[in-house]
TORFIRO-223860 format. One line per field, with one value per residue: chain; x, y, z of N, C-alpha, C, O, CB in turn; residue number from 0. Coordinates in Angstrom, 3 decimals. Glycine has a CB too. Layout:
# TORFIRO-223860
cadena: [A:...]
neast: [X:...]
nnorth: [Y:...]
nup: [Z:...]
caeast: [X:...]
canorth: [Y:...]
caup: [Z:...]
ceast: [X:...]
cnorth: [Y:...]
cup: [Z:...]
oeast: [X:...]
onorth: [Y:...]
oup: [Z:...]
cbeast: [X:...]
cbnorth: [Y:...]
cbup: [Z:...]
num: [NUM:...]
//
This chain:
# TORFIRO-223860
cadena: [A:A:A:A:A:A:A:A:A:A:A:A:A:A:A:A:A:A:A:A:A:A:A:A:A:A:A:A:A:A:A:A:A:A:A:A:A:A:A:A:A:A:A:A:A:A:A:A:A:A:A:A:A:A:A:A:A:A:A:A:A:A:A:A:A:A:A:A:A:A:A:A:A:A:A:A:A:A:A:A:A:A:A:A:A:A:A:A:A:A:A:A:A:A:A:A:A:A:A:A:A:A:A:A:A:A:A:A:A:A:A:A:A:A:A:A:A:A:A:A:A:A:A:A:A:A:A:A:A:A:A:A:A:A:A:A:A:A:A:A:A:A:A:A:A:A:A:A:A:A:A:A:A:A:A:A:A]
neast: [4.854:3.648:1.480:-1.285:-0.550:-0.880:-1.376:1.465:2.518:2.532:3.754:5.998:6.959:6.866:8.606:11.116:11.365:11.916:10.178:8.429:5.453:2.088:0.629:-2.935:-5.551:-9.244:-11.442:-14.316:-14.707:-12.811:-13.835:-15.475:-14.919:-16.589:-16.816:-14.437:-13.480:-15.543:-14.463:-11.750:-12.074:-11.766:-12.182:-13.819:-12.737:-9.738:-9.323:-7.930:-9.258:-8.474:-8.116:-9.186:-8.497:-9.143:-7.286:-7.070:-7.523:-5.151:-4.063:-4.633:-3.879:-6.211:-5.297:-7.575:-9.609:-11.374:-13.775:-14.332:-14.900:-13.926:-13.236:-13.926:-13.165:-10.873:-8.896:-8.486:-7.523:-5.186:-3.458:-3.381:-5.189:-7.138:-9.572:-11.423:-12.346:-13.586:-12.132:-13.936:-14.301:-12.889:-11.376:-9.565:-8.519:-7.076:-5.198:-3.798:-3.570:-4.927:-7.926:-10.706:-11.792:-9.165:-7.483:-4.411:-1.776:0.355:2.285:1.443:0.649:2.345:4.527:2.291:1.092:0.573:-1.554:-2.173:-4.904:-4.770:-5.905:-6.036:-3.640:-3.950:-4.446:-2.703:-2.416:-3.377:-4.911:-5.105:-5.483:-4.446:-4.096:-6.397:-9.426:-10.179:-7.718:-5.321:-3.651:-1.660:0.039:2.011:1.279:2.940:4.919:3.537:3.132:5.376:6.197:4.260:5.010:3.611:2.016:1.019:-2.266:-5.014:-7.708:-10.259:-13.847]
nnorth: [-16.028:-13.397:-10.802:-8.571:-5.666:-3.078:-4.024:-5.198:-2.675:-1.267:-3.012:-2.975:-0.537:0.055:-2.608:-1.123:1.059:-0.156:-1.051:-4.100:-5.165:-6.908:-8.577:-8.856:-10.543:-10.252:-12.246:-11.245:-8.801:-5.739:-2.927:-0.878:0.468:-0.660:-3.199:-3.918:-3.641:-5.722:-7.940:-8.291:-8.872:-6.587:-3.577:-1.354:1.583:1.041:0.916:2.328:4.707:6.129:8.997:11.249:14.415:17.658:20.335:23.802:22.964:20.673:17.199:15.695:13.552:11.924:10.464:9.290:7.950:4.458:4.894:7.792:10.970:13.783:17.311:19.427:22.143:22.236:20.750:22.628:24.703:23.183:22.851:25.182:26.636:27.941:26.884:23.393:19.977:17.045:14.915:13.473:9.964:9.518:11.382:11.037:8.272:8.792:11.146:9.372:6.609:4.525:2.479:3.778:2.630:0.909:2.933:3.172:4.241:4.979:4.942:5.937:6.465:9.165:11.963:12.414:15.026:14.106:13.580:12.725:12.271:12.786:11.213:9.113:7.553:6.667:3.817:0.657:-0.774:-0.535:-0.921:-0.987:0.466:-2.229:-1.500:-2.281:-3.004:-5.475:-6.087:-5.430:-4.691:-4.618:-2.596:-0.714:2.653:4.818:3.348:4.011:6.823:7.116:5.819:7.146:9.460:11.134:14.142:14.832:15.899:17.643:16.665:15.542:15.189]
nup: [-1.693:-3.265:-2.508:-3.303:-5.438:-3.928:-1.453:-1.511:-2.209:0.726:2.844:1.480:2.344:5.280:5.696:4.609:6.480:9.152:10.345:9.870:9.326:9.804:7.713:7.776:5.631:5.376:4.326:4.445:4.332:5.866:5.058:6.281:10.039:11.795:10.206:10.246:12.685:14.142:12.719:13.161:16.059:18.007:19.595:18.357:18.989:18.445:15.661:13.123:11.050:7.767:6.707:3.808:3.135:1.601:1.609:1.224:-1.215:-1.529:-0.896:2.169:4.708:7.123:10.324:12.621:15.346:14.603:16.420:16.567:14.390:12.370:13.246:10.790:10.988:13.242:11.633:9.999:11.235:12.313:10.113:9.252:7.015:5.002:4.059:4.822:3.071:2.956:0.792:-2.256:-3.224:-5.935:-5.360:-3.520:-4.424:-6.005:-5.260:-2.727:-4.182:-3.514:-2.872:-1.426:1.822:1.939:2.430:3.315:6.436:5.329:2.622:0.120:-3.185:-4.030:-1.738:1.276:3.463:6.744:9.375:12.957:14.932:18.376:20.577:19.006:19.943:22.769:22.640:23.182:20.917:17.533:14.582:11.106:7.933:4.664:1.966:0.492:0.420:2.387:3.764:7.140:9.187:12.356:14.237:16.741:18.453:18.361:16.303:14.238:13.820:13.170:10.958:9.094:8.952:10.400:12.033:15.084:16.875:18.194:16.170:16.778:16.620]
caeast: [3.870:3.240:0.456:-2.165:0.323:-1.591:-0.566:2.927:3.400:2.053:4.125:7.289:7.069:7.184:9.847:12.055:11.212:12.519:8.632:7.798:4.416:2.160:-0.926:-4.075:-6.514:-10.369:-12.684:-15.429:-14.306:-13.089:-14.267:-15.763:-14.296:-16.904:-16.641:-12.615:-13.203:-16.144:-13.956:-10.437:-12.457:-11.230:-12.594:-13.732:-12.098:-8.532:-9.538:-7.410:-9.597:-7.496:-9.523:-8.329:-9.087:-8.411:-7.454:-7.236:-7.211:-4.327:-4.635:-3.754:-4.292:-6.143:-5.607:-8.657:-10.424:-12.753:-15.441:-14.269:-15.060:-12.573:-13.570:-12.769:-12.131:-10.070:-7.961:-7.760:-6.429:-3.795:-3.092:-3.038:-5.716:-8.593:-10.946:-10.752:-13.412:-13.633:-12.107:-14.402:-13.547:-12.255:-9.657:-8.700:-7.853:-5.992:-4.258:-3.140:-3.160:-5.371:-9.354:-11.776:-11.412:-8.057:-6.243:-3.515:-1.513:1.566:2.990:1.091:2.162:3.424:4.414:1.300:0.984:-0.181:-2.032:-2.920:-5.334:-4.339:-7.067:-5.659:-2.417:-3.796:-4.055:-1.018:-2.294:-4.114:-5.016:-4.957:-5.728:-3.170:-4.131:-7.233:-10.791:-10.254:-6.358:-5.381:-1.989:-1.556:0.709:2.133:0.964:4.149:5.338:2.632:3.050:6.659:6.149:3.337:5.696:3.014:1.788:0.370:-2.955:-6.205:-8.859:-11.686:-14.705]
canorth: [-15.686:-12.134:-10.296:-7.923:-4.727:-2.667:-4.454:-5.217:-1.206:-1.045:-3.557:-2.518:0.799:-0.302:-2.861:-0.154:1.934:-0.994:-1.573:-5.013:-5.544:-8.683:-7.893:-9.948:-10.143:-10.826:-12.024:-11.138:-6.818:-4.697:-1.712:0.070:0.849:-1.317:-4.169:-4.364:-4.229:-7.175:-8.882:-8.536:-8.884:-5.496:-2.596:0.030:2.122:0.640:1.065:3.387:5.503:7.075:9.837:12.024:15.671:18.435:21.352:24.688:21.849:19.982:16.497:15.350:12.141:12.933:9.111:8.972:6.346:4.187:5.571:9.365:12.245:14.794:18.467:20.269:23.271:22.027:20.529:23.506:25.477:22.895:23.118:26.992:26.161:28.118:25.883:21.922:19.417:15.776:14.360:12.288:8.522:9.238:12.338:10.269:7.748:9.519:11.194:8.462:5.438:3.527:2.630:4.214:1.462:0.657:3.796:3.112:5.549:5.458:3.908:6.540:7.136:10.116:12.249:13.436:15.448:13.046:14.158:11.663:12.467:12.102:10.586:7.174:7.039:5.894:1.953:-0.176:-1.568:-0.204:-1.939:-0.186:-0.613:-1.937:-0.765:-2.757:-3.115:-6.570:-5.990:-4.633:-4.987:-4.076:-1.597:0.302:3.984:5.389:2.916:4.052:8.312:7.045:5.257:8.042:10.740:12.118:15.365:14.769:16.754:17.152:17.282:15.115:16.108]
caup: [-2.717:-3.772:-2.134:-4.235:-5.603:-3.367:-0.354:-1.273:-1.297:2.113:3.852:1.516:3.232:6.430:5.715:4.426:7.435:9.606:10.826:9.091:10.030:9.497:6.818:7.142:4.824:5.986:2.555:4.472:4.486:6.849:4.352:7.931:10.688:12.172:10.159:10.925:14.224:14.217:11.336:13.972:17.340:18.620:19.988:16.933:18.767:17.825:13.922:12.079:9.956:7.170:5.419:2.637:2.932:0.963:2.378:-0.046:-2.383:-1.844:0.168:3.693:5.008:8.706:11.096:13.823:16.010:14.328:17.191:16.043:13.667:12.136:12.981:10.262:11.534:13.759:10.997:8.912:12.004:12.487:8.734:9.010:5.530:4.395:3.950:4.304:2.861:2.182:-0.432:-2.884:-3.710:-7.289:-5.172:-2.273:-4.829:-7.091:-4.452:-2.578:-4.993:-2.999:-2.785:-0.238:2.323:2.031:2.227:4.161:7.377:4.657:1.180:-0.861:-4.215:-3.419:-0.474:1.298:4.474:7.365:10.424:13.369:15.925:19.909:21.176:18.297:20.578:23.806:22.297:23.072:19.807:16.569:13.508:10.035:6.674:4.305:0.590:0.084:2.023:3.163:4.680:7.924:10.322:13.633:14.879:17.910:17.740:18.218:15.026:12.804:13.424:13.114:9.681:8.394:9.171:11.083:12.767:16.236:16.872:18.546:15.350:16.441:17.095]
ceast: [3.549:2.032:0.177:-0.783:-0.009:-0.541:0.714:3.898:3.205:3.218:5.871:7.741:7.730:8.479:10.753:12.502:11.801:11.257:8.145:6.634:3.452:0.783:-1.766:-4.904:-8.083:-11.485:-13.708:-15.453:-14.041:-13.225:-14.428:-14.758:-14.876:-17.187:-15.277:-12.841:-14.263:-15.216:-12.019:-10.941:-11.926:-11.953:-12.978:-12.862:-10.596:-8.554:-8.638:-7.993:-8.476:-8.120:-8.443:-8.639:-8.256:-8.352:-6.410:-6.438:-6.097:-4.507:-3.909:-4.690:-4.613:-6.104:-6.382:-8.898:-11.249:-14.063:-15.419:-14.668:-14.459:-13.592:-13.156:-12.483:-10.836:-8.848:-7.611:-6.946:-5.077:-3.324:-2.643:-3.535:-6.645:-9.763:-10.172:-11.984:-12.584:-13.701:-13.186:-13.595:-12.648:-11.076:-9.361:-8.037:-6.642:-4.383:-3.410:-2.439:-3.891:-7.295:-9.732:-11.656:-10.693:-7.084:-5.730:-2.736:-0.435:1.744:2.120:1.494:3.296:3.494:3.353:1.202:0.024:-0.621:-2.705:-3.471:-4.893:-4.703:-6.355:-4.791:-2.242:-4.223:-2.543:-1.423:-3.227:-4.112:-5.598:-4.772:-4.510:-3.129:-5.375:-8.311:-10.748:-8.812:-6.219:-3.961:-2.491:-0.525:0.626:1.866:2.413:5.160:4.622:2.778:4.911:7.078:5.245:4.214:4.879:2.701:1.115:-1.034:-4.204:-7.325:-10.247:-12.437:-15.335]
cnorth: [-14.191:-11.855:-9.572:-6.680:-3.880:-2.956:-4.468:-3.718:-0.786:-1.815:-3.482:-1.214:0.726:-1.035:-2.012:1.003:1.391:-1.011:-2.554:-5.192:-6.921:-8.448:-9.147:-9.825:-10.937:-10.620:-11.513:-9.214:-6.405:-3.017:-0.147:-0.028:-0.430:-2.700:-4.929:-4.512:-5.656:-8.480:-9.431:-8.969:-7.716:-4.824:-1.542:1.100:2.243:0.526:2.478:3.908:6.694:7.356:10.772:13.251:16.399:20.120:22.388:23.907:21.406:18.844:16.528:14.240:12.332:10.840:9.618:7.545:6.098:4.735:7.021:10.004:12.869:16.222:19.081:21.496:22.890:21.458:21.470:24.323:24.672:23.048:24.626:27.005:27.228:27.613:24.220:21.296:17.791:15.105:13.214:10.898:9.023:10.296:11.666:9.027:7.940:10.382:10.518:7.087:4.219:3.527:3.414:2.974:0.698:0.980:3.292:4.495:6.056:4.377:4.924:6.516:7.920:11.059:12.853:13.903:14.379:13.690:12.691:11.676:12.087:11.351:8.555:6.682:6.533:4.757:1.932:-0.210:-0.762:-0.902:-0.411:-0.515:-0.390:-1.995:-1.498:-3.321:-4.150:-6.892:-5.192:-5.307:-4.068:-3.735:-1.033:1.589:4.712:4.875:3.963:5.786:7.981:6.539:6.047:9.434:11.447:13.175:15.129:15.980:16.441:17.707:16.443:15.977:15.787]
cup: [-2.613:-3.348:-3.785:-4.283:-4.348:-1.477:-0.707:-0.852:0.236:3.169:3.238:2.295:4.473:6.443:5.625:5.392:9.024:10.923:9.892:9.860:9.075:8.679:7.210:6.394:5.213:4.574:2.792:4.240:5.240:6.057:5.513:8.619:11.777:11.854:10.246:12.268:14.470:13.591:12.807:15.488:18.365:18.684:18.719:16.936:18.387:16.209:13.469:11.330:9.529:6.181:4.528:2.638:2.222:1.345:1.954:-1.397:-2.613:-0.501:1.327:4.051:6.646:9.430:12.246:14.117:14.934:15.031:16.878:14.620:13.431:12.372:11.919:10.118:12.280:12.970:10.204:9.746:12.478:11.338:8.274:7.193:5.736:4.508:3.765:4.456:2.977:1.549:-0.903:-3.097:-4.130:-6.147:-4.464:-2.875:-5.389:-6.258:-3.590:-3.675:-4.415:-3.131:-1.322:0.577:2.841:2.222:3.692:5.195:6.380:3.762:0.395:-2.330:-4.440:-2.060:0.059:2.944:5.446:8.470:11.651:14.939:17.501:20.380:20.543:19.464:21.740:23.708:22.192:21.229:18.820:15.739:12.509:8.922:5.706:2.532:-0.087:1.136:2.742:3.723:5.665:8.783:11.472:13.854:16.197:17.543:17.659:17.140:13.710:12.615:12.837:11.518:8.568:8.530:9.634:12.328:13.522:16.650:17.466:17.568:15.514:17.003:18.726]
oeast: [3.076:1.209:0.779:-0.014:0.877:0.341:1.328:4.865:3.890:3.535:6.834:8.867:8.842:9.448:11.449:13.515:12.085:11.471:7.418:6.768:3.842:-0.166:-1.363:-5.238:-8.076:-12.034:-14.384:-16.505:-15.006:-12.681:-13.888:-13.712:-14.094:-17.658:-15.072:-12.410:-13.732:-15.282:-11.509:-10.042:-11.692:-12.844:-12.008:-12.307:-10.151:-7.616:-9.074:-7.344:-7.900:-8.562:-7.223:-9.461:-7.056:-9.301:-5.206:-5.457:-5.687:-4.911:-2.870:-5.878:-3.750:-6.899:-5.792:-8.616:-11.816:-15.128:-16.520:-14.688:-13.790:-14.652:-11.963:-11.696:-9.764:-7.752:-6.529:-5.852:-4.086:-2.274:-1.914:-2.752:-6.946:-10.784:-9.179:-12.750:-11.383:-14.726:-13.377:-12.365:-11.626:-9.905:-8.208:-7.112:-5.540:-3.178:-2.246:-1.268:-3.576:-7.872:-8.989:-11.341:-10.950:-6.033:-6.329:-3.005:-0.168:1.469:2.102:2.691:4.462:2.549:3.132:1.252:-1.036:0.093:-3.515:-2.836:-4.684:-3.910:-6.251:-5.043:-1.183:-4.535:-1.654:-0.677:-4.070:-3.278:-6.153:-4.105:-3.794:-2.181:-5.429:-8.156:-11.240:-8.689:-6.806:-3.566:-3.338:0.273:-0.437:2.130:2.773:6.141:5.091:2.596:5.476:8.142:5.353:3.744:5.119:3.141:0.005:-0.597:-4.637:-7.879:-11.173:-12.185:-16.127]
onorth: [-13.905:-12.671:-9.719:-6.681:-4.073:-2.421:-3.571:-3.445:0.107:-1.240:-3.750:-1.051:1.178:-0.509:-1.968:1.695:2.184:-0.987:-2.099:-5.377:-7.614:-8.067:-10.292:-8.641:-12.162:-9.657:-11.149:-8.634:-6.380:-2.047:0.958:-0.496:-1.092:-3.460:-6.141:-5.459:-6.639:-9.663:-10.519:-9.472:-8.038:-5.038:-0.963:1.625:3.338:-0.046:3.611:3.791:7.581:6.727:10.890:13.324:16.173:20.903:22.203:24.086:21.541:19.202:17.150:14.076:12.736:10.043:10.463:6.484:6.992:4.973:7.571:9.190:13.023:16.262:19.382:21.955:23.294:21.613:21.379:24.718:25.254:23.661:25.058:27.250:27.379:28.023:23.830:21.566:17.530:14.470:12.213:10.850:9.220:9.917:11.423:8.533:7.405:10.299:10.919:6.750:3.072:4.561:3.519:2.033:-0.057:0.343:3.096:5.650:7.258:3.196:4.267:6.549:7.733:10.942:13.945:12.949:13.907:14.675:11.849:11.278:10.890:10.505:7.472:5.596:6.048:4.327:2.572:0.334:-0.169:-1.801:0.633:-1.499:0.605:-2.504:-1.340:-3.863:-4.020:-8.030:-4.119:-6.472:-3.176:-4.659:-0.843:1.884:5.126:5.576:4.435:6.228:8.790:6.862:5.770:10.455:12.640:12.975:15.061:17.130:15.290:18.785:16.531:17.018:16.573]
oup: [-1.514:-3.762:-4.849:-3.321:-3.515:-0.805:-0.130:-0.141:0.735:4.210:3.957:2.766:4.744:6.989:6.639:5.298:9.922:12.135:9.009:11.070:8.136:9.364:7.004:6.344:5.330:4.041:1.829:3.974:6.004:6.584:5.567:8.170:12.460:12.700:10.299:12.925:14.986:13.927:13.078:16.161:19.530:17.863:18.230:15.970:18.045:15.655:13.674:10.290:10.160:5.220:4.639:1.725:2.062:1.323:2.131:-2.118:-3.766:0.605:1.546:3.775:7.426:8.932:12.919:13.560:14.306:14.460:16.909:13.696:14.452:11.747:11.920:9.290:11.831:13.508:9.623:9.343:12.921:11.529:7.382:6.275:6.920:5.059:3.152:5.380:3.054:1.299:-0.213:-3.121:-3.473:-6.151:-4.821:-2.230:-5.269:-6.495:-3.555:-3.852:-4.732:-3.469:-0.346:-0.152:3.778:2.292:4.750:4.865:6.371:3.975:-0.647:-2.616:-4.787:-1.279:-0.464:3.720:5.035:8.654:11.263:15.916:17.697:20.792:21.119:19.987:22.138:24.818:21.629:20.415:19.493:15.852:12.850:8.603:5.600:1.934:-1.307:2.230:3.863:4.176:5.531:8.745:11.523:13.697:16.788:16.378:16.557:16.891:12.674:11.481:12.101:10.991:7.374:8.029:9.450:13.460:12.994:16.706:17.418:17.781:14.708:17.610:19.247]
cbeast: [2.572:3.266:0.669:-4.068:0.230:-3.110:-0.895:3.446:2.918:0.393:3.240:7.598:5.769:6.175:10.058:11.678:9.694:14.182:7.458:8.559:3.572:2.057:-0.857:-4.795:-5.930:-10.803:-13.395:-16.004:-15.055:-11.731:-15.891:-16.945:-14.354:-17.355:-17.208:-11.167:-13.668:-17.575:-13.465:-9.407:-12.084:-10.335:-11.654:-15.042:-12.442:-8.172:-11.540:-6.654:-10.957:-6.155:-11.171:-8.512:-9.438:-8.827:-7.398:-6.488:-7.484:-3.013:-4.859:-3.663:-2.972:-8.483:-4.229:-10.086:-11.544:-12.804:-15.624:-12.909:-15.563:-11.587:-13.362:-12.574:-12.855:-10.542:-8.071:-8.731:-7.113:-3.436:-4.267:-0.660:-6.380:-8.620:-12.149:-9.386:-14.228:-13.789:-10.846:-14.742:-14.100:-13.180:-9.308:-9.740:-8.346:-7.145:-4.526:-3.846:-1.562:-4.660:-10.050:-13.514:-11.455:-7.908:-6.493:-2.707:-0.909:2.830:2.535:1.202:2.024:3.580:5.279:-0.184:0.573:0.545:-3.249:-2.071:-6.215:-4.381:-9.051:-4.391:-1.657:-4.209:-4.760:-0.735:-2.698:-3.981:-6.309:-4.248:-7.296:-2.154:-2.600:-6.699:-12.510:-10.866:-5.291:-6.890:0.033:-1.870:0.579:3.441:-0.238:4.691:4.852:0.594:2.583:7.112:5.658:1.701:6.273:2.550:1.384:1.589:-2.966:-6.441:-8.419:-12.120:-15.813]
cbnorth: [-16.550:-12.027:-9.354:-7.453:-4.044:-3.402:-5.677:-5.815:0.293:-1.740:-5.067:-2.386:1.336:-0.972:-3.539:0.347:2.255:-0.664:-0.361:-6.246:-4.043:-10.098:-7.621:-10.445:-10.443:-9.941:-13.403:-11.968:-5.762:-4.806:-2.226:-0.421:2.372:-0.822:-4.263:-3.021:-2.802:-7.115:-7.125:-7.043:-10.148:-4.962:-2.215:0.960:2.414:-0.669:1.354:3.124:6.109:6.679:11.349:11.590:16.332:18.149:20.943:26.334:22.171:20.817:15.246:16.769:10.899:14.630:8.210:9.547:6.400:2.963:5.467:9.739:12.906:14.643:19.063:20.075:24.155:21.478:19.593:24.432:26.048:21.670:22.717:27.580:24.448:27.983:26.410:21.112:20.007:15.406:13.888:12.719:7.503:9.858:13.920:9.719:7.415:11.009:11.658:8.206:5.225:3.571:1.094:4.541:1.117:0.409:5.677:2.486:5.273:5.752:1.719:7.427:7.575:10.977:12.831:12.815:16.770:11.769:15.350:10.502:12.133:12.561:11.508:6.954:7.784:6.318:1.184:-2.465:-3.128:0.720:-3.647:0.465:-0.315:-3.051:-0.935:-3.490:-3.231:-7.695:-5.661:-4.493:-4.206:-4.707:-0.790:0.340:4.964:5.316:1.251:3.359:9.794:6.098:3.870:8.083:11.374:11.796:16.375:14.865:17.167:17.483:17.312:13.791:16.162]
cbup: [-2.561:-5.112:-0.678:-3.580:-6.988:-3.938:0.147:-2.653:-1.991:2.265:4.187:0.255:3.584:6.943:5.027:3.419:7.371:9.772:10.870:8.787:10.328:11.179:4.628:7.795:3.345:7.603:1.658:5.860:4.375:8.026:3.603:9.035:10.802:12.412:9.393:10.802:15.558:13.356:8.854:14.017:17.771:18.265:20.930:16.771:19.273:18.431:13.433:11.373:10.321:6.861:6.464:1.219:4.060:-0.297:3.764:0.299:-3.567:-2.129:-0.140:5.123:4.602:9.319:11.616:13.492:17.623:14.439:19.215:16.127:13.889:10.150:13.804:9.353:12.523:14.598:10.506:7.915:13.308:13.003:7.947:9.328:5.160:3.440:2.205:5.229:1.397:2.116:-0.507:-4.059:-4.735:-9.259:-4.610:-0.910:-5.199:-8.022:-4.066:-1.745:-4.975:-1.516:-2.907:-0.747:2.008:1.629:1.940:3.334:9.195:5.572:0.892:-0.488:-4.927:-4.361:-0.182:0.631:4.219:7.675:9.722:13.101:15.593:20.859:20.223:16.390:20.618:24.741:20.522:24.236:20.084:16.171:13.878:10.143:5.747:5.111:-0.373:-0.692:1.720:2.366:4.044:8.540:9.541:14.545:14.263:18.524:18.637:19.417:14.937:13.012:15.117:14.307:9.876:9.130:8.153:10.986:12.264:17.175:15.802:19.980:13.734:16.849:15.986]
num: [0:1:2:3:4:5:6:7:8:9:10:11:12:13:14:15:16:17:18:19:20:21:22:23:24:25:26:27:28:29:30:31:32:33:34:35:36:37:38:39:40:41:42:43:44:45:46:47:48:49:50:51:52:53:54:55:56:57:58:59:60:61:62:63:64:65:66:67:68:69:70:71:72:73:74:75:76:77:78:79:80:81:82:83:84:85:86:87:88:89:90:91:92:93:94:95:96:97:98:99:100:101:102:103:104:105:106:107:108:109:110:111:112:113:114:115:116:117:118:119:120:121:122:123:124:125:126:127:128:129:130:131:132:133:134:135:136:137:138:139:140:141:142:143:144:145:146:147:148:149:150:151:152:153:154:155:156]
//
């Protein structure tokens, strides 16, 4: 049976990437960081927050702990940016293709610069959302910078 569109790009990604991973979906939300981790029984800090910033207005997708903060200085000097803010809903939608909530580490619409804090990579295990507030999979970290095409970095705060 056909998941929500949403999800299906999330876990075609991965398939295609030869990372099938296993989506669940929880009716009650994991919207937070802290209601995924109450909602999965995990640690917050194993939450994937995937924020949308824009940085001299074009996005980047930054992955942190659920218990973390993005500096953003510290992300504009890995960015070698100007200035970098935090995308609104309506841009983090538009730029990805996904809700606030749901954005996923990768399946965007289109290609967008990924960034994924150090501090995420010492869990065996992470959990991460998979294109809608009440989905989430679990991943190895070394799958998920591996499936986000992402840039290794220290931007929390």
């Amino acid at each position: 049976m056909a998941d929500h569109p949403a999800v299906e790009r999330v876990r075609a990604h991965a398939q295609a990437h030869g990372a099938p991973v296993e989506i669940r979906r929880y009716p009650a939300g994991t919207h937070t960081a802290q209601d995924a981790a109450a909602a999965i029984g995990c640690d917050v800090a194993q939450i994937v927050k995937s924020l949308v910033f824009l940085a001299a207005g074009d996005p980047v997708v930054v992955l942190v702990s659920g218990s973390d903060r993005v500096d953003e200085s510290k992300l504009a000097a890995v960015l070698g940016a100007s200035s970098v803010r935090r995308a609104t809903a309506n841009e983090a939608r538009d730029a990805t293709g996904f809700v606030v909530g749901g954005v996923p580490p990768f399946g965007h619409k289109a290609p967008i610069p990924v960034v994924v804090d150090s501090a995420l990579l010492r869990h065996d295990e992470v959990w991460a959302a998979a294109g809608l507030p009440d989905a989430v999979f679990p991943v190895r970290p070394a799958d998920l910078v591996r499936l986000a095409s992402a840039t290794e970095a220290d931007v929390r705060v």
